[in-house]
N, C-alpha and C positions, 0 to 999 in steps of 0.2 A: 497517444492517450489511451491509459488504460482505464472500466472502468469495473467495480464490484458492486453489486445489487442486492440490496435484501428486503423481500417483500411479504414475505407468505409469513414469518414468524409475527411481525408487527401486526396483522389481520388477527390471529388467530385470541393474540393477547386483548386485542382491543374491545371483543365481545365480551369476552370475562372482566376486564375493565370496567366499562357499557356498565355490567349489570352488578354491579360491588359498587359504583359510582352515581347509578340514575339519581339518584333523588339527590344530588347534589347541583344537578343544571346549570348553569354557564360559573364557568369558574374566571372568578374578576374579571369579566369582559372582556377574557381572551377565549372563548370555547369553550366546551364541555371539560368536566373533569377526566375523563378518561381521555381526551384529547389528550390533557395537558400531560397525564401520565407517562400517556405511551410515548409522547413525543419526549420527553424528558429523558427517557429510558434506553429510546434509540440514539438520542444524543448523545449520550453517556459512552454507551456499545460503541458507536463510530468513533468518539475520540480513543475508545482504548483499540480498537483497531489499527487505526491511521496511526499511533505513536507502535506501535509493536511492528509496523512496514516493514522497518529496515529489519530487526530479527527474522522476520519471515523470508524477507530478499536472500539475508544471508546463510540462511540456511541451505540455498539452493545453489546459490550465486559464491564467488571466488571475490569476493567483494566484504569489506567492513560495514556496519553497521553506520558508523557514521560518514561513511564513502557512500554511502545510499542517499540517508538524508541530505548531507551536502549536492547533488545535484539533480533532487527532487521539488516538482512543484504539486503540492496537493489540494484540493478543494471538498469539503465536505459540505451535501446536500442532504435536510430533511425533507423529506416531500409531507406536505401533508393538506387537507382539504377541507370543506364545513364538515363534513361526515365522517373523516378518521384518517389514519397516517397512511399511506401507502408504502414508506417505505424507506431506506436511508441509501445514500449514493455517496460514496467516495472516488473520485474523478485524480489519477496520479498522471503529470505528465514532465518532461523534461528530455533533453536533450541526449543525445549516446552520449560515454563517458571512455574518455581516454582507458584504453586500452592496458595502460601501465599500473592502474586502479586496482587490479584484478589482479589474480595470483600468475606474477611474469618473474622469470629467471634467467641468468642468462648457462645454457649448456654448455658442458666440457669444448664440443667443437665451433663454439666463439656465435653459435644460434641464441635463439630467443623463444624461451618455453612459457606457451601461455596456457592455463589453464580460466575460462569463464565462468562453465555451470562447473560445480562439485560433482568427482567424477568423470571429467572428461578433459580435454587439453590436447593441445600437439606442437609441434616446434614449427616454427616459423626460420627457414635456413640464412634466408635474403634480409631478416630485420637487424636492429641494431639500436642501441640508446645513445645518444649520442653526448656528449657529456657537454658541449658549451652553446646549447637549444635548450627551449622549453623542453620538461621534462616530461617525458613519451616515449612511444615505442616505432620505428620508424620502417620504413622498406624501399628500396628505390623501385622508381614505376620501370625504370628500362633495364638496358646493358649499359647504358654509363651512368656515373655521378650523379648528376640531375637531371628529372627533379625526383624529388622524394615525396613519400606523403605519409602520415600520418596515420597510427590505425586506432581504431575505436573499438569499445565491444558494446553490449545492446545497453539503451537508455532504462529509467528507473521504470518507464509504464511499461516497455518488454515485459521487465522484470516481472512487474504485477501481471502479466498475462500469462505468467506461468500456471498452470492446472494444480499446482501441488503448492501455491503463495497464496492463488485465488480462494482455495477451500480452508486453507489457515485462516484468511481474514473474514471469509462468512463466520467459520466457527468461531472465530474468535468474539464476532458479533453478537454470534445465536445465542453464547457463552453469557456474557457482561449482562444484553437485552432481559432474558431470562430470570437471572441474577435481580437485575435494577427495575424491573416493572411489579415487582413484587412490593419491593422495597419503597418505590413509585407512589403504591395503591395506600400504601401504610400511611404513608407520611400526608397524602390529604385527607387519608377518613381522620387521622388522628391531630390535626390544625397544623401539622408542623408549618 
């Protein structure tokens, strides 16, 4: 399980909120209006986050976009309290992913060429695909025959734990948040 944090931007908005908002006091008896903004705002940010995953994964990864999402499970948390947001939390988790997913060929001398991250890769001599199995990339564990096993490469939350997927999807947060809490502020001074 991987997971991405964003706290300090959601703070800083919600003072400026707070005071564009005071004299409006509990909005529909669901909290303050600034509550309502910035929570609305973060919400916003995190769904455009969590849909752009898979473009971020594969930017890094030797994997499709939609080879991502297919065996991805996500969850998105607003956090938030009587006194203000603290912060939004996208929580990615799911299982490794066949190995054959990822950018695999087969070499002139009859090997099996895997490349994962973008950038990197190497032949695997002992693998092989086998054409009448589930479709994968295989290796025998000994000197004979059987048995064989099955190789994997890293799951979707890996993926998200990457340094250079991780700062995509803050910014991508910081981006939208930015953007939508302005936008947020408009639409209750103005009855929308």
């Amino acid at each position: 399980m991987s997971e991405v944090y964003i706290r300090e931007e959601a703070g800083l908005h919600l003072d400026r909120a707070n005071k564009l908002l005071a004299g409006l006091g509990n909005f529909g008896g669901n909290g303050s209006a600034a509550f309502h903004a910035v929570t609305s705002a973060l919400n916003r940010a995190a769904k455009s986050a969590k849909s752009k995953a898979g473009k971020f994964a594969s930017e890094q990864y030797v994997i499709s976009q939609g080879g991502f999402k297919a065996h991805v499970r996500d969850k998105m948390f607003v956090n938030g309290g009587g006194t203000g947001v603290s912060g939004v939390r996208l929580v990615f988790a799911g299982s490794v992913i066949k190995l054959i997913e990822f950018g695999t060929r087969f070499t002139k001398d009859g090997g099996v060429a895997v490349s994962v991250k973008r950038g990197g890769g190497g032949t695997l001599s002992h693998a092989f695909i086998p054409e009448n199995m589930a479709l994968g990339v295989y290796e025998r564990v000994g000197s004979s025959r059987l048995p064989i096993e099955q190789k994997y490469g890293p799951s979707a939350a890996h993926m998200m734990m990457d340094g250079t997927v991780t700062q995509n999807m803050e910014d991508e947060i910081v981006t939208v948040f930015n953007d939508r809490i302005e936008h947020e502020i408009n639409r209750i001074l103005n009855g929308w």
